[in-house]
C-alpha positions in Angstrom: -234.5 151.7 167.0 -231.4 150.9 164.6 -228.3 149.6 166.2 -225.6 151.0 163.9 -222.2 149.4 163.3 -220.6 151.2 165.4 -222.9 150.8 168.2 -222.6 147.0 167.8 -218.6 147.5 167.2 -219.1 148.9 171.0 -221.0 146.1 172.6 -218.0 143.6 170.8 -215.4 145.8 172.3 -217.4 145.8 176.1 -217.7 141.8 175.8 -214.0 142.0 174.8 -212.6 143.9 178.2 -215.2 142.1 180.2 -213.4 138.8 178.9 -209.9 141.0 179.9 -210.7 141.8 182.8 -212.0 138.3 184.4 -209.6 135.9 182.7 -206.4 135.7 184.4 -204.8 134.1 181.7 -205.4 136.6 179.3 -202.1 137.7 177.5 -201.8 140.7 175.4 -201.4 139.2 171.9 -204.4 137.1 172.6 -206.2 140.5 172.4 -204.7 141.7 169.7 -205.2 138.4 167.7 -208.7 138.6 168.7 -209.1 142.8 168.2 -207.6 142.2 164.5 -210.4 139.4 163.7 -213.1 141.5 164.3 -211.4 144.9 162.9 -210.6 142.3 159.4 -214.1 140.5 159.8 -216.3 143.7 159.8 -214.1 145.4 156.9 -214.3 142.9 154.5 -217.6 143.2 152.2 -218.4 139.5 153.5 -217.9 141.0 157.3 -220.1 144.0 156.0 -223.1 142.1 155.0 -222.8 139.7 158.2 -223.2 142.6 160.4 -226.1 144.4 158.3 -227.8 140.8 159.1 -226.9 141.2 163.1 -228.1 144.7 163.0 -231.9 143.6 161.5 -232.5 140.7 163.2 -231.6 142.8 166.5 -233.0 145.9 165.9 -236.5 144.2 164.3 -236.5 142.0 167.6 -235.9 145.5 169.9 -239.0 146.6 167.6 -241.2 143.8 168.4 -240.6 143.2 172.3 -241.3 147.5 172.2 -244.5 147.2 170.1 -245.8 144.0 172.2 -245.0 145.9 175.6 -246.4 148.9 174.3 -249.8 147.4 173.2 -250.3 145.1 177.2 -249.5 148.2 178.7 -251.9 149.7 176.3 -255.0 147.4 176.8 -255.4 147.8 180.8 
């Protein structure tokens, strides 16, 4: 399993309105602020290579929790 960018760019954006939604407090250019970090962080070649790290360690550790269920489910 690969989680692609965009994939992860829609898990960001769920955390993001789950944050919305529960704070109170939450003002609009808060979320903008925040919305232009990520857009600016993920575009920039540094952003880029951070998020081809994210996207091994989590999809080798979605591979190994799959291959270590998949061999005890295996062996009974």
């Amino acid at each position: 399993m690969t989680l692609t960018t965009t994939g992860l760019f829609v898990l960001c954006c769920i955390g993001l309105g789950i944050w919305m939604k529960k704070d109170s407090s939450f003002r609009r250019r808060e979320f903008l602020a925040v919305s232009l970090f990520w857009i600016l962080a993920v575009a920039t070649p540094w952003g880029a290579a951070g998020v081809t790290k994210a996207q091994d360690l989590l999809g080798n550790g979605v591979q190994t929790a799959t291959s270590t269920v998949n061999s005890v489910s295996n062996s009974k």
